[in-house]
DSSP file (Angstrom, degrees, kcal/mol; ACC not computed):
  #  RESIDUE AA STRUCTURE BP1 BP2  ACC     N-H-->O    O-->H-N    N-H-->O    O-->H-N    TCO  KAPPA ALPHA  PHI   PSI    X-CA   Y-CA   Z-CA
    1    1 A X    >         0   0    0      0, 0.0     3,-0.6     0, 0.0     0, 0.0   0.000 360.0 360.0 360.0  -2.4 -154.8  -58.2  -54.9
    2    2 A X  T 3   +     0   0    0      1,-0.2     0, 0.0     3,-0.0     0, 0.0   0.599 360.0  46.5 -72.7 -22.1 -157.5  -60.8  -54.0
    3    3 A X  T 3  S+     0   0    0      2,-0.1    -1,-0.2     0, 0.0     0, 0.0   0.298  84.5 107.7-108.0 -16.9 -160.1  -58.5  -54.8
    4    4 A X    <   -     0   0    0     -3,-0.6     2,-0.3     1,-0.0     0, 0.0  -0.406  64.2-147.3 -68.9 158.3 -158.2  -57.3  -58.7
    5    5 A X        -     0   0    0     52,-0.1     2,-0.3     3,-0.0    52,-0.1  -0.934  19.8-145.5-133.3 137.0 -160.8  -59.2  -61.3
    6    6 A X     >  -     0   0    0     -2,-0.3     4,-2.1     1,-0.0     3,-0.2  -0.565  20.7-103.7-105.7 167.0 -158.5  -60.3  -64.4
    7    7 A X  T  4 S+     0   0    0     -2,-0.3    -1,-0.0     1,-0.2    50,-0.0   0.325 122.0  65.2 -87.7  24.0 -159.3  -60.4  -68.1
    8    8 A X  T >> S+     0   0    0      3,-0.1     4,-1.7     2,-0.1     3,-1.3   0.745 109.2  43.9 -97.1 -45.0 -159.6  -64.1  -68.1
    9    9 A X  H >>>S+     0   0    0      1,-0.3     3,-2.6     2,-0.2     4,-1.4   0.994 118.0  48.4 -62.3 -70.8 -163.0  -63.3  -65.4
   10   10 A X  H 3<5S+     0   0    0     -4,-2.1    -1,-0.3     1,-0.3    -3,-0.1   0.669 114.6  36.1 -60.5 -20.8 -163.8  -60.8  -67.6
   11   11 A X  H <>5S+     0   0    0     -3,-1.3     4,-0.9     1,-0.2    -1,-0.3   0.473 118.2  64.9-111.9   4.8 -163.6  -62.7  -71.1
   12   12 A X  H <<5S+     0   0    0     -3,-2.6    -2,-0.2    -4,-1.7    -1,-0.2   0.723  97.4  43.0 -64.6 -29.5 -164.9  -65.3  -68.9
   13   13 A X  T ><5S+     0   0    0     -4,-1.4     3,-0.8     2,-0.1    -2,-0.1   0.555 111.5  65.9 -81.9 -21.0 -168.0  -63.7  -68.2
   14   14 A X  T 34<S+     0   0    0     -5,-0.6    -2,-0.1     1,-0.2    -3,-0.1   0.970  82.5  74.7 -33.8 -61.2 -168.0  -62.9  -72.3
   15   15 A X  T 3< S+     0   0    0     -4,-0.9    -1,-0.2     4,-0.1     2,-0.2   0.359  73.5  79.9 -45.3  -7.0 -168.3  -66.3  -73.3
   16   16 A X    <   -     0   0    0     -3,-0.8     5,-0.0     1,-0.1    -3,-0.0  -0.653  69.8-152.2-111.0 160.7 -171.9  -66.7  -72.5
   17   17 A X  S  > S+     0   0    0     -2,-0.2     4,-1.1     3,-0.1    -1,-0.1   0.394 100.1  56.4-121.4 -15.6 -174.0  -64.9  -75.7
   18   18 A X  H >> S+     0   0    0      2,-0.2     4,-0.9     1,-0.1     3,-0.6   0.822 111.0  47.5 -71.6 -72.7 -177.2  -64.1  -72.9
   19   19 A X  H 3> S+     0   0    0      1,-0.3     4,-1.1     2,-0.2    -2,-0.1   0.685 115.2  41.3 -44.2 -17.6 -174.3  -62.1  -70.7
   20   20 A X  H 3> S+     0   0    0      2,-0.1     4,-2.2     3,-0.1     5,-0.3   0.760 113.5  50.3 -81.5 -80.2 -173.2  -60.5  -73.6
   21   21 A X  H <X S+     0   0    0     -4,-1.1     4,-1.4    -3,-0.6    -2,-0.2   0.707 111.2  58.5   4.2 -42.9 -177.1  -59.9  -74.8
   22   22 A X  H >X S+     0   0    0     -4,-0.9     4,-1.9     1,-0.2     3,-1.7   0.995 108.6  41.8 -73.6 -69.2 -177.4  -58.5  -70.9
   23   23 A X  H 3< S+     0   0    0     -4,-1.1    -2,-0.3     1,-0.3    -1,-0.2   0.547 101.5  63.9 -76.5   5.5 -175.1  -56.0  -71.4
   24   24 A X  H >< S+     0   0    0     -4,-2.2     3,-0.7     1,-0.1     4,-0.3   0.856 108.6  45.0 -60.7 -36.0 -175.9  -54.8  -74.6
   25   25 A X  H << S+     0   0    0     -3,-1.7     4,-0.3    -4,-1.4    -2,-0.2   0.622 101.0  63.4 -98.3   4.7 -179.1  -53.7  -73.2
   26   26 A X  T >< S+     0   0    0     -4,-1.9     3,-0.7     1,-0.2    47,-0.4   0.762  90.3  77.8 -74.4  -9.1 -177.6  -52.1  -70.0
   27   27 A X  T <  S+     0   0    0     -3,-0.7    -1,-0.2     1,-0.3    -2,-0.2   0.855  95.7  44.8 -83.3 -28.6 -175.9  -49.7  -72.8
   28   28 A X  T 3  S-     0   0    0     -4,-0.3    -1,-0.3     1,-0.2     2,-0.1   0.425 130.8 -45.6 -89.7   6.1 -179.1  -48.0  -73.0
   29   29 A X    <   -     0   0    0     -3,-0.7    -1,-0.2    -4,-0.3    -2,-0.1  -0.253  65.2 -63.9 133.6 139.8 -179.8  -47.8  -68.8
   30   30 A X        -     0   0    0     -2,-0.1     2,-0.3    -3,-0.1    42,-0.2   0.340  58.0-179.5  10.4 127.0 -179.8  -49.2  -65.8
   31   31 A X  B     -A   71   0A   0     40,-2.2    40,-1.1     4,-0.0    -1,-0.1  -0.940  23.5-107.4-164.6 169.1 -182.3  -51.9  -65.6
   32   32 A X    >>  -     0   0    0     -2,-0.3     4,-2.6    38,-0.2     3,-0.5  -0.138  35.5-111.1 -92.9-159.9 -183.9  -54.7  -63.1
   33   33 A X  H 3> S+     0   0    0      1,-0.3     4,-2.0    36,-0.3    -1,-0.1   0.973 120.1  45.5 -82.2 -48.7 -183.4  -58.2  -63.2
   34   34 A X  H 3> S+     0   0    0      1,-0.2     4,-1.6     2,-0.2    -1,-0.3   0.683 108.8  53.4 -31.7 -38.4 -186.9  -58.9  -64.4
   35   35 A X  H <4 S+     0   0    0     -3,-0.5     4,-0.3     2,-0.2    -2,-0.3   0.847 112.2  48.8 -94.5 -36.3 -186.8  -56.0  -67.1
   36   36 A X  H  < S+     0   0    0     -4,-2.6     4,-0.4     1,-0.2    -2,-0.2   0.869 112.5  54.3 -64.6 -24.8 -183.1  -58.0  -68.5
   37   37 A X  H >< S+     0   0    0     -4,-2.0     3,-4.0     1,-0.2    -2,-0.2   0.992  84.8  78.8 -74.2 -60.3 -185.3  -61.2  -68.4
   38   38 A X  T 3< S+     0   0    0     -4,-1.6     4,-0.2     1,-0.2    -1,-0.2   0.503  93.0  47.4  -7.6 -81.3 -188.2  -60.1  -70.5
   39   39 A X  T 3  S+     0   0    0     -4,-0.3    -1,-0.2    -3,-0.1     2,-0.2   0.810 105.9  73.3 -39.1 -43.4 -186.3  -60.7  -74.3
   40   40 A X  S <  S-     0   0    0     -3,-4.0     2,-2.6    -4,-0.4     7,-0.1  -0.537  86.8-119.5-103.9 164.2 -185.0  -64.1  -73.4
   41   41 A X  S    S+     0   0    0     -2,-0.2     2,-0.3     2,-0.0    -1,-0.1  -0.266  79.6 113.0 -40.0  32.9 -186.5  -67.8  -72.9
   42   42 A X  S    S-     0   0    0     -2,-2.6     2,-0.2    -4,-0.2    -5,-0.0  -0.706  71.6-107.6-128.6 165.7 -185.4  -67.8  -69.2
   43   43 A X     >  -     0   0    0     -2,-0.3     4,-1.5     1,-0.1     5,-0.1  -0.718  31.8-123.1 -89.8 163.6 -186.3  -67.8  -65.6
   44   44 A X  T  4 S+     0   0    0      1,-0.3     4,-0.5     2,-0.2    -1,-0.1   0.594 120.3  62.4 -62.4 -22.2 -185.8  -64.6  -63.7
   45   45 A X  T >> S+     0   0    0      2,-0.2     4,-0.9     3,-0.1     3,-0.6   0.869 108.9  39.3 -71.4 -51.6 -183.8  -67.0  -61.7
   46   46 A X  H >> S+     0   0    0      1,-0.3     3,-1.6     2,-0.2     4,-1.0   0.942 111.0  51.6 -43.0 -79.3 -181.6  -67.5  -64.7
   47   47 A X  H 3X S+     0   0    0     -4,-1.5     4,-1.4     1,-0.3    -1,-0.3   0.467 110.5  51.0 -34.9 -40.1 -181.3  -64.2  -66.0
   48   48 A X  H <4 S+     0   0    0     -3,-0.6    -1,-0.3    -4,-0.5     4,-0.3   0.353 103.3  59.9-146.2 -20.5 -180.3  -63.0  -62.5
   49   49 A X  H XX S+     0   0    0     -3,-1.6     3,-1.6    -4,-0.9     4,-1.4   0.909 108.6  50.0 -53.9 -85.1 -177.4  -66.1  -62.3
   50   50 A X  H 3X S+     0   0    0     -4,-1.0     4,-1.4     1,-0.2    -2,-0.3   0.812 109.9  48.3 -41.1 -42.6 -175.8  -64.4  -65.5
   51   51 A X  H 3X S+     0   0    0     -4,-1.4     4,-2.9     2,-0.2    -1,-0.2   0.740 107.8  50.2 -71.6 -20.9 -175.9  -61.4  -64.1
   52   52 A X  H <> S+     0   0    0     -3,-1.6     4,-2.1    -4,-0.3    -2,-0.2   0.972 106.3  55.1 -57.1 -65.5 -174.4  -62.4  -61.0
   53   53 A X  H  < S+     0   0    0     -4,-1.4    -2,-0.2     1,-0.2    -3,-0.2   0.870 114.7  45.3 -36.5 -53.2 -171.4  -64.2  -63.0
   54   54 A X  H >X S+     0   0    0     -4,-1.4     3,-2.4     2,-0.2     4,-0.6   0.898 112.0  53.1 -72.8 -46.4 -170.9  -60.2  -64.9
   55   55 A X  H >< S+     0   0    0     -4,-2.9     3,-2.1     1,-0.3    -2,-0.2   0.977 109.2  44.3 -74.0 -38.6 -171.2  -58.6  -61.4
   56   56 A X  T 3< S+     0   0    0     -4,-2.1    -1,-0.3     1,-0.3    -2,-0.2   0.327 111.8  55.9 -68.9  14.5 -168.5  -60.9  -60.0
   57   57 A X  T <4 S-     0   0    0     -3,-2.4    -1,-0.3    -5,-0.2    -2,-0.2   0.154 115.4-118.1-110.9   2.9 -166.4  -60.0  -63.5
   58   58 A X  S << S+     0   0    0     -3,-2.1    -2,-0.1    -4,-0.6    -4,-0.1  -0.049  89.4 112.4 101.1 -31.9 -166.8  -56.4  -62.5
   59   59 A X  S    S+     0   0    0     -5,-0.3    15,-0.7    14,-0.1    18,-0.2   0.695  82.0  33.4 -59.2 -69.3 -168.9  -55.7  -66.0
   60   60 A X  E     -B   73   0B   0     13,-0.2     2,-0.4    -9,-0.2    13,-0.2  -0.284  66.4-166.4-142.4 139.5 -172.4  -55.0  -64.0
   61   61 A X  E     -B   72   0B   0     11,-3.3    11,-1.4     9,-0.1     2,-0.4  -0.954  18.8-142.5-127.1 156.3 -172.8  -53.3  -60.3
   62   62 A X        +     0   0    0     -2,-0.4     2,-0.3     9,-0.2     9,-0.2  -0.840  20.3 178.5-121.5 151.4 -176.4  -53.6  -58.5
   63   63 A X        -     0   0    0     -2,-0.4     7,-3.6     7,-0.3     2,-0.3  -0.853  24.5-123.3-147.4 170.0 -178.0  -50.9  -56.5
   64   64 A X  B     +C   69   0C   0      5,-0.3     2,-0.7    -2,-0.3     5,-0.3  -0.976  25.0 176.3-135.3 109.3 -181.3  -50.8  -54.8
   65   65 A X        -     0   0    0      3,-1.6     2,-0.6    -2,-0.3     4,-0.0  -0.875  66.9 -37.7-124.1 113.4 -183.9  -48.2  -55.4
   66   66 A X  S    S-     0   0    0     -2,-0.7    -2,-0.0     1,-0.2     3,-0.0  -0.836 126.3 -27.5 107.7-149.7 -187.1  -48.6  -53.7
   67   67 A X  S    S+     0   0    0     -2,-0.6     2,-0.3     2,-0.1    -1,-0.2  -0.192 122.1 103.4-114.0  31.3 -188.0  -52.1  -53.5
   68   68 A X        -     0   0    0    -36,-0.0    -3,-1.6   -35,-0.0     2,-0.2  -0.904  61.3-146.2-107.6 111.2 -185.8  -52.7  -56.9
   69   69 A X  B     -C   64   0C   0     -2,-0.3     2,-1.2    -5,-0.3    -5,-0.3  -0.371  25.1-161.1 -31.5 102.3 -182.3  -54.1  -57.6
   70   70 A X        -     0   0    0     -7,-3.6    -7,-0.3    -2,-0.2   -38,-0.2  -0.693   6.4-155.9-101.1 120.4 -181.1  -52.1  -60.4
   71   71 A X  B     +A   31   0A   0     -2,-1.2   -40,-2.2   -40,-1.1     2,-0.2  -0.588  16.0 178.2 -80.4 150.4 -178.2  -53.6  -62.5
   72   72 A X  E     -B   61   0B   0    -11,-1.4   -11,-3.3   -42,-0.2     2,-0.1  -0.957  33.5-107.9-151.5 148.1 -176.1  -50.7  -64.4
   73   73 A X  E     -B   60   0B   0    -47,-0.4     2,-0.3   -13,-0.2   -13,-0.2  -0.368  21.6-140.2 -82.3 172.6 -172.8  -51.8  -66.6
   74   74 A X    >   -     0   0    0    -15,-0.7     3,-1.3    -2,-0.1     4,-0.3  -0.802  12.9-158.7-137.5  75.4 -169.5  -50.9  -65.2
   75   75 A X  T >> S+     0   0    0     -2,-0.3     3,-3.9     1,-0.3     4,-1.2   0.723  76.6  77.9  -0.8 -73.4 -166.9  -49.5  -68.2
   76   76 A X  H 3> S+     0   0    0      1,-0.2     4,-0.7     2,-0.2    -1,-0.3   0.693  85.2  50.8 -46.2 -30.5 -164.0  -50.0  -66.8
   77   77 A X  H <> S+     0   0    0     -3,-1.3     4,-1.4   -18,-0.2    -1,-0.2   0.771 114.7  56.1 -70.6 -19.6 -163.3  -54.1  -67.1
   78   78 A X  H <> S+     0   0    0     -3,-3.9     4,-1.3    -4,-0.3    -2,-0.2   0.758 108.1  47.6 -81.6 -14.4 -164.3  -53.2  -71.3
   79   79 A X  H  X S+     0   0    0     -4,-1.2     4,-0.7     2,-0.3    -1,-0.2   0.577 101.9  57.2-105.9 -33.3 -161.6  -50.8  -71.1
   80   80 A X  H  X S+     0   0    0     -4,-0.7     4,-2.7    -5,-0.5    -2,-0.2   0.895 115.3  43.5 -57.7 -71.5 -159.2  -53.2  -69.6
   81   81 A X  H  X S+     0   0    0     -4,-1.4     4,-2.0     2,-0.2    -2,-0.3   0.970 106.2  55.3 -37.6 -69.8 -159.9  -55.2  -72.7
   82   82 A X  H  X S+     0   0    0     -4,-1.3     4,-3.0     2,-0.2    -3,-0.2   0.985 111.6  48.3 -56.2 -42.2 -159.9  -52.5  -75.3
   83   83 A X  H  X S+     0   0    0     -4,-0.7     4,-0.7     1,-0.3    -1,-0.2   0.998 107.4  57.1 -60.7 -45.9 -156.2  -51.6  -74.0
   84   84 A X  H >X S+     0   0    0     -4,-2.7     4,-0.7     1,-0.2     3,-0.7   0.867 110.3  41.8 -29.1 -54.6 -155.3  -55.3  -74.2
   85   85 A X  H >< S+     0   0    0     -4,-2.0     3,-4.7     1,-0.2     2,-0.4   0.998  94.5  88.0 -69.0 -65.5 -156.2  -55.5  -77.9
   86   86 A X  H 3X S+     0   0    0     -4,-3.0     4,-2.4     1,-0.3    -1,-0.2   0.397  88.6  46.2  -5.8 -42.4 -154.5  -52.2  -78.4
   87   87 A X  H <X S+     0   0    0     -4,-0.7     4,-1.3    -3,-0.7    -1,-0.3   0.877 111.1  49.1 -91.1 -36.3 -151.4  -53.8  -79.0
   88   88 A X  H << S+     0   0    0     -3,-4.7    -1,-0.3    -4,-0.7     4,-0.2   0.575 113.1  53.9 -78.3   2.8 -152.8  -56.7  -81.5
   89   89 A X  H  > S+     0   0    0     -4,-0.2     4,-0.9     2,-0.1    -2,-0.2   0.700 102.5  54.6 -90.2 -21.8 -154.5  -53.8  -83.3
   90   90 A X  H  X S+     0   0    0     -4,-2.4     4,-0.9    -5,-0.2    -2,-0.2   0.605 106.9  50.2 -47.2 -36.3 -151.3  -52.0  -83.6
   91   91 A X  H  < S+     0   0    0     -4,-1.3    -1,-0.1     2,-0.2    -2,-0.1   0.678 114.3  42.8 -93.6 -11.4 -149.7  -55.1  -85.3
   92   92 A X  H  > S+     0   0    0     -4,-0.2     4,-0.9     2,-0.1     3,-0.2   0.755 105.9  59.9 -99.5 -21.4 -152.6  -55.5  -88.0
   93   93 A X  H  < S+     0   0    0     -4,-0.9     4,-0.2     1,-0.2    -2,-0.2   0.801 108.3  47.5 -51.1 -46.0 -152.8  -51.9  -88.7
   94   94 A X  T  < S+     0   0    0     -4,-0.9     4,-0.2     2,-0.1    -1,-0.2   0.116 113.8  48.0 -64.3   6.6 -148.9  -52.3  -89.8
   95   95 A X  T  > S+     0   0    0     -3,-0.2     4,-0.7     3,-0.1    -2,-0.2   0.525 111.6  47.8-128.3 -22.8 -149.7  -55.4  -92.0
   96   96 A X  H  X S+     0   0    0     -4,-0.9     4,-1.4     2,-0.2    -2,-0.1   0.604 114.6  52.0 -77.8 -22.3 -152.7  -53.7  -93.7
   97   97 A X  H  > S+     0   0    0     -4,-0.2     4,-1.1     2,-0.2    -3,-0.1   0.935 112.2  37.0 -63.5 -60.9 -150.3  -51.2  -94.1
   98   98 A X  H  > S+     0   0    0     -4,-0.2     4,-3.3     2,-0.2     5,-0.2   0.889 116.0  55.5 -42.0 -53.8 -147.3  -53.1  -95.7
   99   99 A X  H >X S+     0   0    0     -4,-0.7     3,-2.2     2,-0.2     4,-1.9   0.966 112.3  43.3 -76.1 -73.8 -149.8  -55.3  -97.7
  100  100 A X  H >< S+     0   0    0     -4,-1.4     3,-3.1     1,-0.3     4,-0.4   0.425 112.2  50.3 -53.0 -94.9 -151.4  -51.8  -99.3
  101  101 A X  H 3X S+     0   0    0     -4,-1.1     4,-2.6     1,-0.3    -1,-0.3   0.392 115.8  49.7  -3.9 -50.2 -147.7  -50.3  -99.8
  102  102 A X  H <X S+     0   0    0     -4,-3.3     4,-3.1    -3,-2.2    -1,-0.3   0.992 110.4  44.5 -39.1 -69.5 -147.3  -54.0 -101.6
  103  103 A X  H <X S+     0   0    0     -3,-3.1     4,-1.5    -4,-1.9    -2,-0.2   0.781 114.3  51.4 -69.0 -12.4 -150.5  -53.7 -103.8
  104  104 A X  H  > S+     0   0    0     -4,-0.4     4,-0.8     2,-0.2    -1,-0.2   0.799 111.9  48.7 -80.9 -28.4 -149.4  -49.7 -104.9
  105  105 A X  H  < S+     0   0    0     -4,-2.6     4,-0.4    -5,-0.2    -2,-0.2   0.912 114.6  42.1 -65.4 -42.8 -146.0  -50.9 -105.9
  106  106 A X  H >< S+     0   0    0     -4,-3.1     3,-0.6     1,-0.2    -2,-0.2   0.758 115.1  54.3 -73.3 -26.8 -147.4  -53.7 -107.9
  107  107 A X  H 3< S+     0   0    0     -4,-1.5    -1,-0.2    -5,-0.2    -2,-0.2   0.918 108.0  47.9 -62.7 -35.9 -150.1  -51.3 -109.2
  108  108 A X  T 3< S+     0   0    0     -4,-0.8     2,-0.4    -5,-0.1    -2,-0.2   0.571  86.3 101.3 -84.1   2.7 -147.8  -49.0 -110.3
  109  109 A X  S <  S-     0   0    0     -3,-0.6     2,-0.0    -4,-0.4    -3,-0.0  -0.709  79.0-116.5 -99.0 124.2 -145.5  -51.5 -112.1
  110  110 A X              0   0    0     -2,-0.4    -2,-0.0     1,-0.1    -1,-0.0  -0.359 360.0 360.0 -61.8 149.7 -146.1  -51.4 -116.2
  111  111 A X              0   0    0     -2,-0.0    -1,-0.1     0, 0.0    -2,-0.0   0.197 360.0 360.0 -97.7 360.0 -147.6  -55.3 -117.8
């Protein structure tokens, strides 16, 4: 279990708005650390610290092709997450429900 990554690492790794930023553009491919850096105000050095922090939260796995590091996102910790919610989206989906059921009785009641 030493090795399990929890969703406090994962909504740890969130919190930062580059590491989000990072993996928004891994949703279109693979890419190196250098090619993540480009967009932002950072060193490669930087850039390449956030992505460390995401591989140890599971989001990002590194591979090597050639003489390049490629970083690629990894699904499964967002998915951890999505299920997580599941259950608070379940309880506002039943309170949007009620609340409309509210406003159609009160529409339908004559002035």
């Amino acid at each position: 279990m030493a090795n399990q990554i929890s969703l406090d690492d994962t909504f740890a790794a969130l919190a930062d708005p580059t590491r989000r930023a990072i993996l928004a553009r891994l949703l279109d491919g693979e890419a190196s650390v250098a090619e993540l850096a480009q967009p932002f105000a950072l060193t490669v050095r930087a850039i390449s610290k956030h992505v460390g922090v995401l591989e140890q939260a599971g989001l990002v796995t590194r591979s090597r092709a050639a003489q390049k590091h490629l970083s690629r996102i990894e699904l499964k910790p967002l998915r951890d997450i999505d299920r997580w919610l599941d259950g608070y989206r379940k309880l506002w989906e039943g309170r949007f429900d009620r609340m409309e059921d509210l406003l159609r009785r009160g529409a339908d009641k004559p002035e």
